[in-house]
CHARMM internal coordinates of N, CA and C (Angstrom, degrees):
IC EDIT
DIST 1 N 1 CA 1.4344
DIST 1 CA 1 C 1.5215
ANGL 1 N 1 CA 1 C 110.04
DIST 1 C 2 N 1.2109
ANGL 1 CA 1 C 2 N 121.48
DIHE 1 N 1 CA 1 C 2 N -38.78
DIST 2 N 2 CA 1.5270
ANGL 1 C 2 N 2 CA 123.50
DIHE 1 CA 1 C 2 N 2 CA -179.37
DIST 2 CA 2 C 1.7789
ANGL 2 N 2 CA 2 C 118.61
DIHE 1 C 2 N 2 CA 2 C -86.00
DIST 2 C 3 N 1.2541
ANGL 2 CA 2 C 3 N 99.10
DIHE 2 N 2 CA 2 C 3 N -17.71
DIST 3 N 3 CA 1.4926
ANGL 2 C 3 N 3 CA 114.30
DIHE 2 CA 2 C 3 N 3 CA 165.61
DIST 3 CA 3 C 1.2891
ANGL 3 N 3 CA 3 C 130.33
DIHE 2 C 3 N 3 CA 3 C -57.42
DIST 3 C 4 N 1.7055
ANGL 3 CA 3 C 4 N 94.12
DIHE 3 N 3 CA 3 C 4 N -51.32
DIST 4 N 4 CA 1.6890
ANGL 3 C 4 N 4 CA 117.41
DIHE 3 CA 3 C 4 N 4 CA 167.71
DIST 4 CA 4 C 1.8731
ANGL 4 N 4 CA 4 C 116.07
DIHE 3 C 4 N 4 CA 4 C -89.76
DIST 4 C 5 N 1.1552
ANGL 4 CA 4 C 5 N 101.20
DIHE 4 N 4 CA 4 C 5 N -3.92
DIST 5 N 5 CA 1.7201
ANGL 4 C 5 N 5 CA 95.27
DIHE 4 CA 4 C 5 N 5 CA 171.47
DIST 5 CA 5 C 1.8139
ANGL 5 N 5 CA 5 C 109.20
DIHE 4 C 5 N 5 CA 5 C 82.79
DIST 5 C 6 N 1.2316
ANGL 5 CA 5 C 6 N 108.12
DIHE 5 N 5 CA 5 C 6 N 20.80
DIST 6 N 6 CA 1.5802
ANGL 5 C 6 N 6 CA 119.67
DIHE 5 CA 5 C 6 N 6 CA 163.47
DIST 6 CA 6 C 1.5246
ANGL 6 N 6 CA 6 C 94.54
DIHE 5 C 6 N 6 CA 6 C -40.33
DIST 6 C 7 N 1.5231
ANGL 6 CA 6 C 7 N 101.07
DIHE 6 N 6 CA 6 C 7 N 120.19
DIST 7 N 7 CA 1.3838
ANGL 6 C 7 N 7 CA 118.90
DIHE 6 CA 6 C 7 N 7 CA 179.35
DIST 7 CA 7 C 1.2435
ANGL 7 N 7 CA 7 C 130.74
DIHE 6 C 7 N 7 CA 7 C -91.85
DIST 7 C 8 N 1.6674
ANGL 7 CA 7 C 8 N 114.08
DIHE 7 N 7 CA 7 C 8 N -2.86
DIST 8 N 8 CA 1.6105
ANGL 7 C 8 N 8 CA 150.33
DIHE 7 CA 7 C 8 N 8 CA 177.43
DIST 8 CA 8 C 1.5496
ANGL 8 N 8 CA 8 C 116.72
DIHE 7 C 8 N 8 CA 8 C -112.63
DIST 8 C 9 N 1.0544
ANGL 8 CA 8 C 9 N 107.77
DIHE 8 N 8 CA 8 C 9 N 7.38
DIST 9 N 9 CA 1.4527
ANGL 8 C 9 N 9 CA 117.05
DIHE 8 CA 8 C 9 N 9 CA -171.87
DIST 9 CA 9 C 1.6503
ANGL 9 N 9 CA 9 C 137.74
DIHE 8 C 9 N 9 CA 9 C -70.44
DIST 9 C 10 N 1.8029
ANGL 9 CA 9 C 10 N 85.82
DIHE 9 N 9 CA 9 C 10 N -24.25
DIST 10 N 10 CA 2.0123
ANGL 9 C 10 N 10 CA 99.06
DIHE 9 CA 9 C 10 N 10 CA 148.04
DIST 10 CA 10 C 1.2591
ANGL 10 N 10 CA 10 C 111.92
DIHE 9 C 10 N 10 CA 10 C -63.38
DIST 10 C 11 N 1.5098
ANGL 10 CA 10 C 11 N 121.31
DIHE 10 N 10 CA 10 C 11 N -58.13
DIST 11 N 11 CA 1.1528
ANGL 10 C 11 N 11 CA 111.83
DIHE 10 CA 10 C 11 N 11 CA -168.05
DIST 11 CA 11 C 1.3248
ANGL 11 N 11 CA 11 C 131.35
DIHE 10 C 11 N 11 CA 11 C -68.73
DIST 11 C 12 N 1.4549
ANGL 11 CA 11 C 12 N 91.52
DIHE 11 N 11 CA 11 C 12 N -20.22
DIST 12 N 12 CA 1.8104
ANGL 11 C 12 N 12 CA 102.61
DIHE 11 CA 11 C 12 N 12 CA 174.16
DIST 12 CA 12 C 1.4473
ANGL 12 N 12 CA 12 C 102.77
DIHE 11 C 12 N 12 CA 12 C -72.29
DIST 12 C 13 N 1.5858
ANGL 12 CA 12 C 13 N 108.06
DIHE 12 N 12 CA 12 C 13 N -31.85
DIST 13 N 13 CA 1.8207
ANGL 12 C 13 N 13 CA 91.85
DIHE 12 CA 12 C 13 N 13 CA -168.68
DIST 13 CA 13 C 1.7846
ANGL 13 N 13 CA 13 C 102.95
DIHE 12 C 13 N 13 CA 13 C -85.92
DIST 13 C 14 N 1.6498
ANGL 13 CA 13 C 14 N 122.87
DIHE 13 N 13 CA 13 C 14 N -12.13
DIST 14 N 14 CA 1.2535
ANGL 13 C 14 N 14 CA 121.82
DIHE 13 CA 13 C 14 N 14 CA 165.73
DIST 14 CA 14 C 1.5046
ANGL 14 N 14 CA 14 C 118.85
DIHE 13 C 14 N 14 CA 14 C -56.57
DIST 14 C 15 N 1.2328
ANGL 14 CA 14 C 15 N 114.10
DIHE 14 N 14 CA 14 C 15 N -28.49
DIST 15 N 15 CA 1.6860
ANGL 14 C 15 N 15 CA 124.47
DIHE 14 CA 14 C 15 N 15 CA -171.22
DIST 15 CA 15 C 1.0052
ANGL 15 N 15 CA 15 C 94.42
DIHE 14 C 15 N 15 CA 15 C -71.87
DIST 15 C 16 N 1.4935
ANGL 15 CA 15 C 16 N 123.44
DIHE 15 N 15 CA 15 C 16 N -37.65
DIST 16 N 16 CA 1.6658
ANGL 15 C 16 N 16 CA 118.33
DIHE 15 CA 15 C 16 N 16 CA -156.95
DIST 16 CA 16 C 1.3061
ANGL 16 N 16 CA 16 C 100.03
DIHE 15 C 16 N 16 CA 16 C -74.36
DIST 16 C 17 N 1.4030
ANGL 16 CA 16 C 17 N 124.86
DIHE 16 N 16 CA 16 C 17 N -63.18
DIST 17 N 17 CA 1.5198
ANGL 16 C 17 N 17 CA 127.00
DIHE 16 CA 16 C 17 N 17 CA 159.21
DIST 17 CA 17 C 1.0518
ANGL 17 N 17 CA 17 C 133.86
DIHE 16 C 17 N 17 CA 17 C -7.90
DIST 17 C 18 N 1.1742
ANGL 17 CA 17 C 18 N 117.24
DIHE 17 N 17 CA 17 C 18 N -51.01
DIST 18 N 18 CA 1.4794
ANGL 17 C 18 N 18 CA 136.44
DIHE 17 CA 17 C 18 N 18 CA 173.35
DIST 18 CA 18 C 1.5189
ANGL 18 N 18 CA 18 C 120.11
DIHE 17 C 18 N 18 CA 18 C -45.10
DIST 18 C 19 N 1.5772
ANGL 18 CA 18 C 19 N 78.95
DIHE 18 N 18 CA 18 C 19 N -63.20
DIST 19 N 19 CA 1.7099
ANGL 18 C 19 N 19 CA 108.55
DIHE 18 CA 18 C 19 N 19 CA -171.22
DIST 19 CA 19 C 1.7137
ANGL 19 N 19 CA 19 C 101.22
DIHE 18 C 19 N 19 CA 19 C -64.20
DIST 19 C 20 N 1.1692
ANGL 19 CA 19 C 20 N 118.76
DIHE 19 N 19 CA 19 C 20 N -23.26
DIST 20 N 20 CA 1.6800
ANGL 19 C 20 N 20 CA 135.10
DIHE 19 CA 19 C 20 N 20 CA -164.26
DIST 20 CA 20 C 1.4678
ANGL 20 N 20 CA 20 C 107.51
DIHE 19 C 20 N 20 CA 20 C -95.80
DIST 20 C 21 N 1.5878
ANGL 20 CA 20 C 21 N 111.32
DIHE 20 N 20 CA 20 C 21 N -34.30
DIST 21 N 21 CA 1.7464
ANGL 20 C 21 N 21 CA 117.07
DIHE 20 CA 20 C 21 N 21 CA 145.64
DIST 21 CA 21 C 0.7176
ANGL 21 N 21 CA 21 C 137.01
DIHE 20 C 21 N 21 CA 21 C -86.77
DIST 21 C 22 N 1.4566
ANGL 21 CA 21 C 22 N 136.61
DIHE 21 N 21 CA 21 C 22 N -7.89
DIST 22 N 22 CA 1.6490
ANGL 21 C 22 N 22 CA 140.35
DIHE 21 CA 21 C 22 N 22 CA 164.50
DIST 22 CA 22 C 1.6653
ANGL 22 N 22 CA 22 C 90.29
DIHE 21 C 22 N 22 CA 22 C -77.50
DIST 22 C 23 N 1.0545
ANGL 22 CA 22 C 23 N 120.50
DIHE 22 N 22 CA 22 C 23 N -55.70
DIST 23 N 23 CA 1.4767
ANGL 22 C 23 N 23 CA 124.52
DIHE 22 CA 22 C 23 N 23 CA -161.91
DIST 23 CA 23 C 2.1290
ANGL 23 N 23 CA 23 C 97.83
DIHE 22 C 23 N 23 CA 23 C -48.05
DIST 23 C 24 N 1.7704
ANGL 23 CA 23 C 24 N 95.39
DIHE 23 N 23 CA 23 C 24 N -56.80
DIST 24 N 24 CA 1.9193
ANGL 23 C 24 N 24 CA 85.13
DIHE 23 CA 23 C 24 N 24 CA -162.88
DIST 24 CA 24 C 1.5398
ANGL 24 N 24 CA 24 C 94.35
DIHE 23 C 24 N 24 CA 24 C -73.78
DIST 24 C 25 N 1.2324
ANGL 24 CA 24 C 25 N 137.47
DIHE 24 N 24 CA 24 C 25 N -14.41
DIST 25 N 25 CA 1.1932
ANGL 24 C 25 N 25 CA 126.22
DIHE 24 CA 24 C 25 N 25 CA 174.00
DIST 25 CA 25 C 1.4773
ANGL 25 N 25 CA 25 C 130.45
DIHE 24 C 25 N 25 CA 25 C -76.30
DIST 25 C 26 N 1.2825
ANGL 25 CA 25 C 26 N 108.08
DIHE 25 N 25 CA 25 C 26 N -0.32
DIST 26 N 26 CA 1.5169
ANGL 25 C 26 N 26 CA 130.34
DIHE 25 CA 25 C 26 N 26 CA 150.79
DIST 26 CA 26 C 1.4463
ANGL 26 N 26 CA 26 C 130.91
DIHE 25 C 26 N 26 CA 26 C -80.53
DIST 26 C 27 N 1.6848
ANGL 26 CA 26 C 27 N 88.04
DIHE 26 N 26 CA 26 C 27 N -39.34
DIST 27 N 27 CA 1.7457
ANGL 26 C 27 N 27 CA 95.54
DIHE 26 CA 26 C 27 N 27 CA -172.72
DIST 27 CA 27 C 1.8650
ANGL 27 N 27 CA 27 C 100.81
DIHE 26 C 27 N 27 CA 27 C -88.08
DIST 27 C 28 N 1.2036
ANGL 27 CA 27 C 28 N 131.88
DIHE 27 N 27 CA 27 C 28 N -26.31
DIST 28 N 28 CA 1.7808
ANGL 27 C 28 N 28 CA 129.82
DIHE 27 CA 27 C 28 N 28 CA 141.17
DIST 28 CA 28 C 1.2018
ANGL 28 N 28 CA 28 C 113.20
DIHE 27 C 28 N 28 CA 28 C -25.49
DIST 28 C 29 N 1.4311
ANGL 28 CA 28 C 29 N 103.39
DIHE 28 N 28 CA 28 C 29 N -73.91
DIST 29 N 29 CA 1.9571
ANGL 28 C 29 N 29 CA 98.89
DIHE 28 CA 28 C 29 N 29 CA 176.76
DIST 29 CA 29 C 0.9799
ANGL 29 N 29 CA 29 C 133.09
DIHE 28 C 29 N 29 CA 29 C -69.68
DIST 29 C 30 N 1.4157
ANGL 29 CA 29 C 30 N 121.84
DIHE 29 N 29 CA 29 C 30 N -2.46
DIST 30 N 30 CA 1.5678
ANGL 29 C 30 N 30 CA 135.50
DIHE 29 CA 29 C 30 N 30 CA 167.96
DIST 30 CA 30 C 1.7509
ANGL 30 N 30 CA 30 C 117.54
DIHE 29 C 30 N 30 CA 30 C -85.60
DIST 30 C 31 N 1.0631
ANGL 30 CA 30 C 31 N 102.08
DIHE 30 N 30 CA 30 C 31 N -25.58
DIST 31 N 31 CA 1.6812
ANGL 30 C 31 N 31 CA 136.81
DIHE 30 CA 30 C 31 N 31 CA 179.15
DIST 31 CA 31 C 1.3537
ANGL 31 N 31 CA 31 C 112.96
DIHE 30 C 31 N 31 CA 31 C -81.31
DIST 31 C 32 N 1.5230
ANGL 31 CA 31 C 32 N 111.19
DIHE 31 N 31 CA 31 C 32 N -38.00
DIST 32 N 32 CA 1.2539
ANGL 31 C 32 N 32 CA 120.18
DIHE 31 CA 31 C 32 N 32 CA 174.13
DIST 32 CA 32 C 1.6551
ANGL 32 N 32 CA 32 C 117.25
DIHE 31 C 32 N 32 CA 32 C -89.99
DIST 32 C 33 N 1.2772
ANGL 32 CA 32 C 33 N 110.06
DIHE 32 N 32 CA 32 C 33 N -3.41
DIST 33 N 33 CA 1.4880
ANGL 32 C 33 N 33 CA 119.04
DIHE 32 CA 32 C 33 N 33 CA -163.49
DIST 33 CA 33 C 1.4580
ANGL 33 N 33 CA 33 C 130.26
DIHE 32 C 33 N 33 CA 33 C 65.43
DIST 33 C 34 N 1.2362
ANGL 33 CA 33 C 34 N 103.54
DIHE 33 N 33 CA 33 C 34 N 17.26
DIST 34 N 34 CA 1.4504
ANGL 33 C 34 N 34 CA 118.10
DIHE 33 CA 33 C 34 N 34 CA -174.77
DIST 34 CA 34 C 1.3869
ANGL 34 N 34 CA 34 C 124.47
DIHE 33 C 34 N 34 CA 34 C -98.21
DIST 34 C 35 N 1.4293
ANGL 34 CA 34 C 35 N 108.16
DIHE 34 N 34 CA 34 C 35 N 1.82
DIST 35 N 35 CA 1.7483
ANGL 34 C 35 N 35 CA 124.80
DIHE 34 CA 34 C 35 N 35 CA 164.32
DIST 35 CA 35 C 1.5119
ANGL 35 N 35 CA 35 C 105.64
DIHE 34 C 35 N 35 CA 35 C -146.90
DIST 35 C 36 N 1.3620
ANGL 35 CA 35 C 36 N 120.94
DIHE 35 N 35 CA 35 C 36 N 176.91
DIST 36 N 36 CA 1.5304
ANGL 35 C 36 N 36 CA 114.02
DIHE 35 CA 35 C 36 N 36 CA 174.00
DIST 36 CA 36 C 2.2007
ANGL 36 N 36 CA 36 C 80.29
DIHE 35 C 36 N 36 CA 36 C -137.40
DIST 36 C 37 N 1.1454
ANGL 36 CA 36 C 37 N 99.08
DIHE 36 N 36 CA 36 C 37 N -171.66
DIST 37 N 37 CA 1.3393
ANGL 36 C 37 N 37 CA 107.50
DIHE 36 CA 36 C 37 N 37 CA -168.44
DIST 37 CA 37 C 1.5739
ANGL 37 N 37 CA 37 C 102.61
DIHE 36 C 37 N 37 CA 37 C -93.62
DIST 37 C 38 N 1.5340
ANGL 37 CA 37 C 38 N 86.52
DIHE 37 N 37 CA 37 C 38 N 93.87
DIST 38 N 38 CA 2.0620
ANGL 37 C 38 N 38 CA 94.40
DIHE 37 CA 37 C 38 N 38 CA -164.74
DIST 38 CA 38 C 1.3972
ANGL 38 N 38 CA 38 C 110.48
DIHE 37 C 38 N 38 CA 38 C -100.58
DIST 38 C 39 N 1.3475
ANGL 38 CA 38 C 39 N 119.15
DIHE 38 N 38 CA 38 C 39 N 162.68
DIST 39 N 39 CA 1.8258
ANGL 38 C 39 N 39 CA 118.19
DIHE 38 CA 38 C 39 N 39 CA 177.68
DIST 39 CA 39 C 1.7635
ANGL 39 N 39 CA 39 C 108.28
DIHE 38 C 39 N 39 CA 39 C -49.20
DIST 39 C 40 N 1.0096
ANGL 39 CA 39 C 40 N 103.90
DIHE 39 N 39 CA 39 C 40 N 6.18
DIST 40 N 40 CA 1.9476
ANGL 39 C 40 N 40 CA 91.35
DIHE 39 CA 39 C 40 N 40 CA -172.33
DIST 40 CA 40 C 1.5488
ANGL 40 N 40 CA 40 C 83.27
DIHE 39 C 40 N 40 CA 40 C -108.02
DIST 40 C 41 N 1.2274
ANGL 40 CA 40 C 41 N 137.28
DIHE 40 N 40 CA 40 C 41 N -27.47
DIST 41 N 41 CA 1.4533
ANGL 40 C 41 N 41 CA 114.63
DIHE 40 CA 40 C 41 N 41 CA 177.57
DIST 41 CA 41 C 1.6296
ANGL 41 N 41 CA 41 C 124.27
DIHE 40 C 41 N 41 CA 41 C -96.46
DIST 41 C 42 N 1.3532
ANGL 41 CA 41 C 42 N 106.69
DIHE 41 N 41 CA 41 C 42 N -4.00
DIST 42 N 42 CA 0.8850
ANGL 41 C 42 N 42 CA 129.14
DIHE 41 CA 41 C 42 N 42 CA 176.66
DIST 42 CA 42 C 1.6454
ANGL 42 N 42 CA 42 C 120.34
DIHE 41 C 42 N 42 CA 42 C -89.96
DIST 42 C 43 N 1.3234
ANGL 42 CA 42 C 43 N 110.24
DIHE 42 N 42 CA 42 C 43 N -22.99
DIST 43 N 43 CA 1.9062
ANGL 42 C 43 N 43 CA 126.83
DIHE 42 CA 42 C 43 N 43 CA 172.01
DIST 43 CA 43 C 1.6954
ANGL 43 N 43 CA 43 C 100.68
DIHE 42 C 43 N 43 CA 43 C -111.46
DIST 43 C 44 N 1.2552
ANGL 43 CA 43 C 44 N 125.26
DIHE 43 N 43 CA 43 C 44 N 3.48
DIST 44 N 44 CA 0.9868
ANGL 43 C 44 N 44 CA 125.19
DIHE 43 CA 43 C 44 N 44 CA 155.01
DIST 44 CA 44 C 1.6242
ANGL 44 N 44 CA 44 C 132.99
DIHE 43 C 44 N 44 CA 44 C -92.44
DIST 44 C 45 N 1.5030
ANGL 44 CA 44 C 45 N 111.77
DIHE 44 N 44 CA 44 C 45 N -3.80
DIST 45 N 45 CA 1.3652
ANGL 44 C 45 N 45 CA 123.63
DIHE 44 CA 44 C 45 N 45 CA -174.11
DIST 45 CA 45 C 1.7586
ANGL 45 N 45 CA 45 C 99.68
DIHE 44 C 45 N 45 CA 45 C -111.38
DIST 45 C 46 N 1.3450
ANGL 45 CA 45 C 46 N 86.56
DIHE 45 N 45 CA 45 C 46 N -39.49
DIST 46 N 46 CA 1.9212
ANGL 45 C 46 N 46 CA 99.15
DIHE 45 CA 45 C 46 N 46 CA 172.38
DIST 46 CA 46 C 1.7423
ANGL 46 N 46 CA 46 C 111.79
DIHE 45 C 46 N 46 CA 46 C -60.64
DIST 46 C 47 N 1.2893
ANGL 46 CA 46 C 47 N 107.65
DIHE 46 N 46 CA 46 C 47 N -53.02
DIST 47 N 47 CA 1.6147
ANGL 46 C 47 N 47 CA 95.06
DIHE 46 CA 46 C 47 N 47 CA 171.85
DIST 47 CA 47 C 1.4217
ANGL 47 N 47 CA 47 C 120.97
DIHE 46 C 47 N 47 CA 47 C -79.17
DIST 47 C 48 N 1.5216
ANGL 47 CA 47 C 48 N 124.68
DIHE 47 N 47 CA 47 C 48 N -9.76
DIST 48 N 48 CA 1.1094
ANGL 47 C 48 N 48 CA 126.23
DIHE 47 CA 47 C 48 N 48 CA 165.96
DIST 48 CA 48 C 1.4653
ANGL 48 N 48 CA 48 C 115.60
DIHE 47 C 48 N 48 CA 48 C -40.35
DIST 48 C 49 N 1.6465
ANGL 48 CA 48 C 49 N 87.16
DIHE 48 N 48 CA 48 C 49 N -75.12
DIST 49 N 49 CA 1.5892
ANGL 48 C 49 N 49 CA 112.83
DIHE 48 CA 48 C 49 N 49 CA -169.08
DIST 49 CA 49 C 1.5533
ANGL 49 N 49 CA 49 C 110.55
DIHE 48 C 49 N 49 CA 49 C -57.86
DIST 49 C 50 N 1.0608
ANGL 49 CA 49 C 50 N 116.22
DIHE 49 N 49 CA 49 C 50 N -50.32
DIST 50 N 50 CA 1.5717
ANGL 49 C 50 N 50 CA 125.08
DIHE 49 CA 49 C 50 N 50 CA 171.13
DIST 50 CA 50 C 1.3835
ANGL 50 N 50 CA 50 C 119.09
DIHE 49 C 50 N 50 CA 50 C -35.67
DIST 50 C 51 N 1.3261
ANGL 50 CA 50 C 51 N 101.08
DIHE 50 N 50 CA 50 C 51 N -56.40
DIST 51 N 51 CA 1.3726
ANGL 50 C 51 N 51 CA 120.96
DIHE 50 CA 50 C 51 N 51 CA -175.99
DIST 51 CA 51 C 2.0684
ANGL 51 N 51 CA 51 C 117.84
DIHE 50 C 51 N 51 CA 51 C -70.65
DIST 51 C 52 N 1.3705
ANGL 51 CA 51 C 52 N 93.68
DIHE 51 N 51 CA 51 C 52 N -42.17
DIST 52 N 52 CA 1.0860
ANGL 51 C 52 N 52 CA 103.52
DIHE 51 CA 51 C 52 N 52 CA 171.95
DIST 52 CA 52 C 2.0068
ANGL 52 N 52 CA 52 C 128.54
DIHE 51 C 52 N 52 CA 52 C -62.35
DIST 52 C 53 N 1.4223
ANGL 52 CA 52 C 53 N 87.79
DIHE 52 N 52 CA 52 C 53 N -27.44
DIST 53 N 53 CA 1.6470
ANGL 52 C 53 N 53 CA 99.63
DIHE 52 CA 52 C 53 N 53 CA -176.16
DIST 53 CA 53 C 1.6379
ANGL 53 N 53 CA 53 C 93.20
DIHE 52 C 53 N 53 CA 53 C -96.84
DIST 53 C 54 N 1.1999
ANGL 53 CA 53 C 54 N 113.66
DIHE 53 N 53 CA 53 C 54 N -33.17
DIST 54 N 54 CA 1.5069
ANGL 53 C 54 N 54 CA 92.01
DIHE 53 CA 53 C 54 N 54 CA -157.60
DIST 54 CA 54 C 1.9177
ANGL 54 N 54 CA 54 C 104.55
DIHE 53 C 54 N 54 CA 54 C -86.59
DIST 54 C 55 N 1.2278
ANGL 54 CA 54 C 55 N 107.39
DIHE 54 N 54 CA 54 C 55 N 2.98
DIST 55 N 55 CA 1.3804
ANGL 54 C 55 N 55 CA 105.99
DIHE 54 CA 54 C 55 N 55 CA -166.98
DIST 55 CA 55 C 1.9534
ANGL 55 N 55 CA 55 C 91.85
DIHE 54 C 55 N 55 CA 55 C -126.74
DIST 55 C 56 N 1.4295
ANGL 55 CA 55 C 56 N 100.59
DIHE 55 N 55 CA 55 C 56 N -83.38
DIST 56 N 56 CA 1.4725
ANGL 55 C 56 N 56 CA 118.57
DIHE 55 CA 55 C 56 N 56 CA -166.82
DIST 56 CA 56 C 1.9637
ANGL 56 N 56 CA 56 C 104.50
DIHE 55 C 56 N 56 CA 56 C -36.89
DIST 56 C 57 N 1.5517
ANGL 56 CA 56 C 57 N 89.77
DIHE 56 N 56 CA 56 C 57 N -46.38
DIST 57 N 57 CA 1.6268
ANGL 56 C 57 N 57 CA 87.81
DIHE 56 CA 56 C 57 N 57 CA -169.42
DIST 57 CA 57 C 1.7761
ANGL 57 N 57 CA 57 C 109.52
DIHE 56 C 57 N 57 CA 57 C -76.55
DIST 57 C 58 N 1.0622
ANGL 57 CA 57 C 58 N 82.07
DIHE 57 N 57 CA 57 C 58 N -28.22
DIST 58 N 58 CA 1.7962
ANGL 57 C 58 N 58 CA 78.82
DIHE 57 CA 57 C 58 N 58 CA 176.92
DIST 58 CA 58 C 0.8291
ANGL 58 N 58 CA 58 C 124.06
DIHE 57 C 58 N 58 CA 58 C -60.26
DIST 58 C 59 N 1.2787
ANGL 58 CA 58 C 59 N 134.06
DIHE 58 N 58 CA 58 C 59 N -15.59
DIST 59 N 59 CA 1.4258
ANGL 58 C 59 N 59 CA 148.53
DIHE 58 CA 58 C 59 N 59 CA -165.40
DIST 59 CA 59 C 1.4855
ANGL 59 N 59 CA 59 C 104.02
DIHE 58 C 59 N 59 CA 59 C -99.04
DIST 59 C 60 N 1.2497
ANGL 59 CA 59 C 60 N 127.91
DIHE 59 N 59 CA 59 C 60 N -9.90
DIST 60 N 60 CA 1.3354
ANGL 59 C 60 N 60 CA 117.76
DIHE 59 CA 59 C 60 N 60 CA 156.21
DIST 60 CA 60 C 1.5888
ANGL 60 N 60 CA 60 C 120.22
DIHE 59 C 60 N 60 CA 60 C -100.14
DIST 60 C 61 N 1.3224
ANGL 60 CA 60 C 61 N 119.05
DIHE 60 N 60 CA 60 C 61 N -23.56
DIST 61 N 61 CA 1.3751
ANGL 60 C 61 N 61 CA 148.85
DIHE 60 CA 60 C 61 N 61 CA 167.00
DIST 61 CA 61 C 1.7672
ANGL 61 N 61 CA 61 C 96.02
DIHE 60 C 61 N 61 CA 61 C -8.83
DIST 61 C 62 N 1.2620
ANGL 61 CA 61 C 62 N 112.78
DIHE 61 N 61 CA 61 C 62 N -74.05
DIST 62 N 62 CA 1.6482
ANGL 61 C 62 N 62 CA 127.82
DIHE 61 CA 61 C 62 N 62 CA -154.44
DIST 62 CA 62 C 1.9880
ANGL 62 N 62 CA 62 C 93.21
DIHE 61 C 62 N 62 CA 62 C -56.62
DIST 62 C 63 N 1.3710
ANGL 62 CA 62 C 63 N 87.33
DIHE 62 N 62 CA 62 C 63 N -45.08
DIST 63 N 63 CA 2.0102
ANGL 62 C 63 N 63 CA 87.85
DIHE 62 CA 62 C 63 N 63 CA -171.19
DIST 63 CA 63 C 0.8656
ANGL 63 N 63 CA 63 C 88.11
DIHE 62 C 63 N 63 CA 63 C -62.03
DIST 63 C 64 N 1.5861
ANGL 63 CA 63 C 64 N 125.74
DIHE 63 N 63 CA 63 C 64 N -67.79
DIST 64 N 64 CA 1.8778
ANGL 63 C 64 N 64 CA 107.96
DIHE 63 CA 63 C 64 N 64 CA -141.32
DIST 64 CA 64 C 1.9510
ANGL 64 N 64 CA 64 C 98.49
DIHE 63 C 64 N 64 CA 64 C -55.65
DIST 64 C 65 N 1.7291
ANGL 64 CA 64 C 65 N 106.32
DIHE 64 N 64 CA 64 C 65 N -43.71
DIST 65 N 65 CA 1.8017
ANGL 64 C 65 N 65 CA 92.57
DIHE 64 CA 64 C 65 N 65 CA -160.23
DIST 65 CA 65 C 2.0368
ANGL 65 N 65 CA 65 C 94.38
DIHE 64 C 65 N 65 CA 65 C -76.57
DIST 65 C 66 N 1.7863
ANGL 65 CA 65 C 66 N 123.18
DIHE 65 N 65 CA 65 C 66 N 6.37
DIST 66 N 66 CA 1.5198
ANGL 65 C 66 N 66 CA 88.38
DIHE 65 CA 65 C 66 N 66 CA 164.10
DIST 66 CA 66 C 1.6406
ANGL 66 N 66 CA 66 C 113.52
DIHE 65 C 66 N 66 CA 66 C -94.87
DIST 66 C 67 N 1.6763
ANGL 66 CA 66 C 67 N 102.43
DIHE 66 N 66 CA 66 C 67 N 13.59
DIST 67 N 67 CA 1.8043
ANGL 66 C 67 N 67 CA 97.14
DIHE 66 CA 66 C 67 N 67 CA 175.29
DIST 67 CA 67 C 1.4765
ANGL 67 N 67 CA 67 C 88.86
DIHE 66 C 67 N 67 CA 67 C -111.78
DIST 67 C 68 N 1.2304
ANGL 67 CA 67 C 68 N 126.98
DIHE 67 N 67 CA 67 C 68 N 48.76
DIST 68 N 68 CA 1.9013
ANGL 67 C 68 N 68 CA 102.91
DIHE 67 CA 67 C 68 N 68 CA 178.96
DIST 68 CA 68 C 1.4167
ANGL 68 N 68 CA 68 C 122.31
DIHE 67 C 68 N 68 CA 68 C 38.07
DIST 68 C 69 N 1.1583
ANGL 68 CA 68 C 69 N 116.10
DIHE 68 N 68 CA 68 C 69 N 41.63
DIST 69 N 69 CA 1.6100
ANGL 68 C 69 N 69 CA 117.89
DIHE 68 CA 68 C 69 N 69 CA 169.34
DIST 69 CA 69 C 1.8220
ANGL 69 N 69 CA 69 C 115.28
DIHE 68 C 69 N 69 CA 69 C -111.30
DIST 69 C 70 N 1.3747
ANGL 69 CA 69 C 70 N 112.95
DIHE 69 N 69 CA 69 C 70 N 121.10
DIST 70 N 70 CA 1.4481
ANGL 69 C 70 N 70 CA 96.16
DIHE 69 CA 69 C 70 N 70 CA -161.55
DIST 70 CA 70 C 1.5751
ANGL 70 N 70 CA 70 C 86.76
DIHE 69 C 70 N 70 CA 70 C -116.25
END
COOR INIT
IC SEED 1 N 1 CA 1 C
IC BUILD
């Protein structure tokens, strides 16, 4: 992304963050015994990811395939 001049590329790397603090802030309360690995964290990683490829990543999609990057 920084190779080709991805022009969204804070924000793409802010999402990741996010996803990288919701994530240890689960695995704390799982650590702490204060959640077990329940359907809300489990439909929460699913619409993450879903959401993230089918929208966020696409949006770089067109650059990488107009520099031949697959």
């Amino acid at each position: 992304m920084k190779k080709v001049g991805y022009p969204d590329l804070p924000e793409h790397i802010k999402e990741h963050e996010k996803l990288i603090a919701e994530i240890t802030h689960y695995q704390e309360l799982f650590n702490e015994g204060k959640t077990d690995l329940s359907e809300d964290i489990l439909v929460f990683l699913q619409d993450w990811l879903t959401q993230h490829i089918k929208v966020t990543d696409k949006r770089y999609s067109v650059l990488f395939n107009g520099n031949n990057i697959s």
